[in-house]
C-alpha positions as CSV (number, residue, x, y, z in Angstrom):
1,X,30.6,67.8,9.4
2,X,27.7,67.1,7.0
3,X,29.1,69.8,4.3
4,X,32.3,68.6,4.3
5,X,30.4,65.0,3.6
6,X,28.6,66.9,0.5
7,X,31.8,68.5,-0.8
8,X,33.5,65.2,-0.4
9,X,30.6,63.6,-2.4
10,X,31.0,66.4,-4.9
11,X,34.6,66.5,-5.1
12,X,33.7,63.0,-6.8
13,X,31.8,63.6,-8.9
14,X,28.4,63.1,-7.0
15,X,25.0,64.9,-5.7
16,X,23.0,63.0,-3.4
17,X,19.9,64.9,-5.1
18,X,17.4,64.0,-2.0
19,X,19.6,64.8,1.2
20,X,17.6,65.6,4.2
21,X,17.8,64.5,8.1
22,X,15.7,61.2,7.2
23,X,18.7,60.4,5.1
24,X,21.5,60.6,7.8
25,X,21.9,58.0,10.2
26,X,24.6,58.4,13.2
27,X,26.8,56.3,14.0
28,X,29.4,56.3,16.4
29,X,31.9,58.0,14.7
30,X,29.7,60.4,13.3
31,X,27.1,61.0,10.3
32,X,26.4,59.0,7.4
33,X,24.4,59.6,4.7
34,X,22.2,57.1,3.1
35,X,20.0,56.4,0.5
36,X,21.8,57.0,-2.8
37,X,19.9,54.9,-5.5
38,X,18.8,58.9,-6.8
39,X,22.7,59.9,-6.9
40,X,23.5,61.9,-10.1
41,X,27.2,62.9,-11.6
42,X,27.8,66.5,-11.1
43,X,29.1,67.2,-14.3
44,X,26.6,65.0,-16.7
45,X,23.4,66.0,-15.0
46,X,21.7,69.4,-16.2
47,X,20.1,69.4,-12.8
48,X,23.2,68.5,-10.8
49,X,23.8,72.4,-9.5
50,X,19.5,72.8,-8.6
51,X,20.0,69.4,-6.3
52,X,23.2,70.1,-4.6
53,X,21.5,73.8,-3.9
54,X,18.2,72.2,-2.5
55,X,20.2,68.6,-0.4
56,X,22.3,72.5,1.1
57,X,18.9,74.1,1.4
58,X,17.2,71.0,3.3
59,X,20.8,70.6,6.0
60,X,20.4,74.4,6.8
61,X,16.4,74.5,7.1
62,X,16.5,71.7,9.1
63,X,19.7,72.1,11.7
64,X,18.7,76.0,11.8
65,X,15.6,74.8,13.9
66,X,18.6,74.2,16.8
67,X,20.9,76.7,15.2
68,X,19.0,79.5,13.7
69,X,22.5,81.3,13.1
70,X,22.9,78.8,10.0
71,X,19.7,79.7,8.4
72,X,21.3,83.3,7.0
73,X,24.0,81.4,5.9
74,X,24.7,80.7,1.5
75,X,26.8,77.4,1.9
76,X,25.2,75.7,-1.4
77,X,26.0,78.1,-4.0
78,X,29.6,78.7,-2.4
79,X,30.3,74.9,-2.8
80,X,28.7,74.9,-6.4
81,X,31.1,78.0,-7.3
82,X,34.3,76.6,-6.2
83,X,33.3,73.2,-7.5
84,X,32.7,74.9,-10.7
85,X,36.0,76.8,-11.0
86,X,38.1,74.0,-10.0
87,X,39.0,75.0,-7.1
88,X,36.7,72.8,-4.2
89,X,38.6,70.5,-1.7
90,X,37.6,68.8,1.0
91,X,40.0,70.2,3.6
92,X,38.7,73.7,2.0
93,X,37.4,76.2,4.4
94,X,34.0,77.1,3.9
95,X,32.6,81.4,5.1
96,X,28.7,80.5,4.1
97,X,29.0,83.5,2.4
98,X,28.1,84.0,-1.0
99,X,28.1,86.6,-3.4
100,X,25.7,86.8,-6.7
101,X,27.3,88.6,-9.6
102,X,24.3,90.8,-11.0
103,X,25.3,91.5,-14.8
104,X,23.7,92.2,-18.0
105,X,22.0,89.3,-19.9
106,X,23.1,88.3,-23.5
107,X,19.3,87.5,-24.8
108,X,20.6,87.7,-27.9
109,X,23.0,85.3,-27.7
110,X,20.7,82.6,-25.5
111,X,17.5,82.8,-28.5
112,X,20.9,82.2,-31.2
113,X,21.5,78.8,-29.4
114,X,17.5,78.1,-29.2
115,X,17.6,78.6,-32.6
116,X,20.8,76.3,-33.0
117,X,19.4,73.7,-31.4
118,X,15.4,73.9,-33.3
119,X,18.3,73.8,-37.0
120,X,20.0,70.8,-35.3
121,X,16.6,68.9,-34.5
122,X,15.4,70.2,-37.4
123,X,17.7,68.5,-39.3
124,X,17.8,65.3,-37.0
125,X,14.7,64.4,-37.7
126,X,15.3,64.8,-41.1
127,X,17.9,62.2,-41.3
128,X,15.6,59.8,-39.5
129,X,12.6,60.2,-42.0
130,X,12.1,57.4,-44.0
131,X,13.3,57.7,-48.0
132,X,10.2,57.6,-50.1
Protein backbone atom coordinates (compact mmCIF):
# COMPACT_ATOMS: atom_id res chain seq x y z
CA UNK A 1 0.00 0.00 0.00
CA UNK A 2 0.94 3.66 -0.14
CA UNK A 3 1.69 3.81 3.83
CA UNK A 4 3.62 1.06 3.92
CA UNK A 5 5.62 3.01 0.85
CA UNK A 6 5.83 6.15 3.41
CA UNK A 7 7.00 4.09 6.34
CA UNK A 8 9.41 2.42 4.04
CA UNK A 9 10.64 5.94 2.97
CA UNK A 10 10.74 6.85 6.58
CA UNK A 11 12.26 3.84 7.91
CA UNK A 12 15.20 5.37 5.80
CA UNK A 13 15.55 8.16 6.77
CA UNK A 14 13.19 10.06 4.30
CA UNK A 15 9.88 12.42 3.94
CA UNK A 16 8.70 12.95 0.61
CA UNK A 17 7.45 16.44 2.06
CA UNK A 18 4.91 17.04 -1.13
CA UNK A 19 3.08 13.60 -1.45
CA UNK A 20 -0.23 13.76 -3.05
CA UNK A 21 -2.12 11.67 -5.91
CA UNK A 22 -0.36 13.89 -8.69
CA UNK A 23 2.82 12.40 -7.28
CA UNK A 24 1.91 8.59 -7.70
CA UNK A 25 2.04 6.98 -10.90
CA UNK A 26 0.82 3.21 -11.24
CA UNK A 27 2.42 0.91 -12.66
CA UNK A 28 1.78 -2.58 -13.10
CA UNK A 29 2.95 -3.85 -10.09
CA UNK A 30 1.47 -1.24 -8.16
CA UNK A 31 2.14 2.46 -6.92
CA UNK A 32 5.17 4.56 -7.18
CA UNK A 33 5.75 7.61 -5.90
CA UNK A 34 7.56 10.32 -7.77
CA UNK A 35 8.89 13.48 -7.59
CA UNK A 36 11.45 13.70 -4.78
CA UNK A 37 13.89 16.65 -5.67
CA UNK A 38 11.89 18.28 -2.08
CA UNK A 39 12.80 14.98 -0.07
CA UNK A 40 14.08 15.91 3.45
CA UNK A 41 15.99 13.50 6.20
CA UNK A 42 13.68 12.68 9.00
CA UNK A 43 15.97 13.16 11.62
CA UNK A 44 17.96 16.53 10.39
CA UNK A 45 14.91 18.50 9.26
CA UNK A 46 12.96 20.60 12.04
CA UNK A 47 10.04 20.19 9.69
CA UNK A 48 10.41 16.49 8.97
CA UNK A 49 7.41 15.44 11.49
CA UNK A 50 4.83 18.61 10.01
CA UNK A 51 5.52 17.09 6.27
CA UNK A 52 5.15 13.45 6.92
CA UNK A 53 1.81 14.55 8.98
CA UNK A 54 0.51 16.75 5.90
CA UNK A 55 2.07 13.93 2.56
CA UNK A 56 -0.54 11.36 5.49
CA UNK A 57 -2.99 14.17 5.54
CA UNK A 58 -3.03 14.62 1.58
CA UNK A 59 -3.32 10.14 0.96
CA UNK A 60 -6.27 10.09 3.39
CA UNK A 61 -8.18 13.40 2.12
CA UNK A 62 -7.78 12.28 -1.15
CA UNK A 63 -8.53 8.27 -1.26
CA UNK A 64 -11.36 9.09 1.51
CA UNK A 65 -13.33 10.69 -1.52
CA UNK A 66 -13.68 6.62 -2.56
CA UNK A 67 -13.25 5.48 1.01
CA UNK A 68 -14.76 7.89 3.32
CA UNK A 69 -13.99 5.21 6.18
CA UNK A 70 -10.21 6.37 5.94
CA UNK A 71 -10.93 9.96 6.59
CA UNK A 72 -11.56 9.25 10.59
CA UNK A 73 -8.56 7.51 10.59
CA UNK A 74 -4.82 9.10 12.54
CA UNK A 75 -2.29 7.07 10.39
CA UNK A 76 0.35 10.09 10.28
CA UNK A 77 0.97 10.77 13.77
CA UNK A 78 0.95 6.88 14.55
CA UNK A 79 3.83 6.41 12.02
CA UNK A 80 5.73 9.62 13.38
CA UNK A 81 5.31 8.03 17.03
CA UNK A 82 6.73 4.68 16.41
CA UNK A 83 9.28 6.14 14.12
CA UNK A 84 10.17 8.34 16.90
CA UNK A 85 10.53 5.60 19.66
CA UNK A 86 12.40 3.32 17.48
CA UNK A 87 10.18 1.07 17.09
CA UNK A 88 8.60 1.55 13.09
CA UNK A 89 9.04 -1.33 10.52
CA UNK A 90 7.92 -1.86 7.46
CA UNK A 91 6.19 -5.26 7.95
CA UNK A 92 4.57 -3.26 11.13
CA UNK A 93 0.95 -3.31 11.42
CA UNK A 94 -0.60 -0.13 11.31
CA UNK A 95 -4.65 0.47 13.63
CA UNK A 96 -4.97 4.36 12.25
CA UNK A 97 -5.52 5.00 15.63
CA UNK A 98 -3.82 7.50 17.50
CA UNK A 99 -3.77 8.70 20.86
CA UNK A 100 -2.61 12.43 21.97
CA UNK A 101 -1.15 12.49 25.45
CA UNK A 102 -2.69 15.81 26.98
CA UNK A 103 -0.16 16.87 29.89
CA UNK A 104 0.95 19.85 31.61
CA UNK A 105 3.42 22.34 29.79
CA UNK A 106 6.86 23.14 31.24
CA UNK A 107 6.78 27.11 30.08
CA UNK A 108 9.37 27.52 32.30
CA UNK A 109 11.60 25.32 31.05
CA UNK A 110 10.80 26.21 27.02
CA UNK A 111 11.51 30.44 27.77
CA UNK A 112 15.09 28.95 29.79
CA UNK A 113 16.14 27.46 26.35
CA UNK A 114 14.85 30.80 24.38
CA UNK A 115 16.92 32.41 26.71
CA UNK A 116 19.84 29.90 26.07
CA UNK A 117 19.79 30.22 22.72
CA UNK A 118 19.43 34.67 22.59
CA UNK A 119 23.15 34.00 25.37
CA UNK A 120 24.47 31.65 22.68
CA UNK A 121 23.77 34.19 19.75
CA UNK A 122 24.49 36.69 21.87
CA UNK A 123 27.73 35.66 22.26
CA UNK A 124 28.17 34.35 18.57
CA UNK A 125 27.95 37.42 17.28
CA UNK A 126 30.36 38.62 19.56
CA UNK A 127 33.04 36.47 18.46
CA UNK A 128 32.44 37.54 14.83
CA UNK A 129 32.73 41.40 15.54
CA UNK A 130 35.58 42.77 14.28
CA UNK A 131 38.56 43.79 17.00
CA UNK A 132 38.88 47.53 17.07
Amino acid sequence: TLLTEVVRMLCAGVVHGDLSEFNILLAADGPVIIDLPQAVDAAGNNHANRMLLRDVANLRSFFGGFAPELLSTDFGPEIWDLYQRGVLHPEGVLTGRFERKAGAVDVGSVLREIDDARAEEAARRLRLQPAL
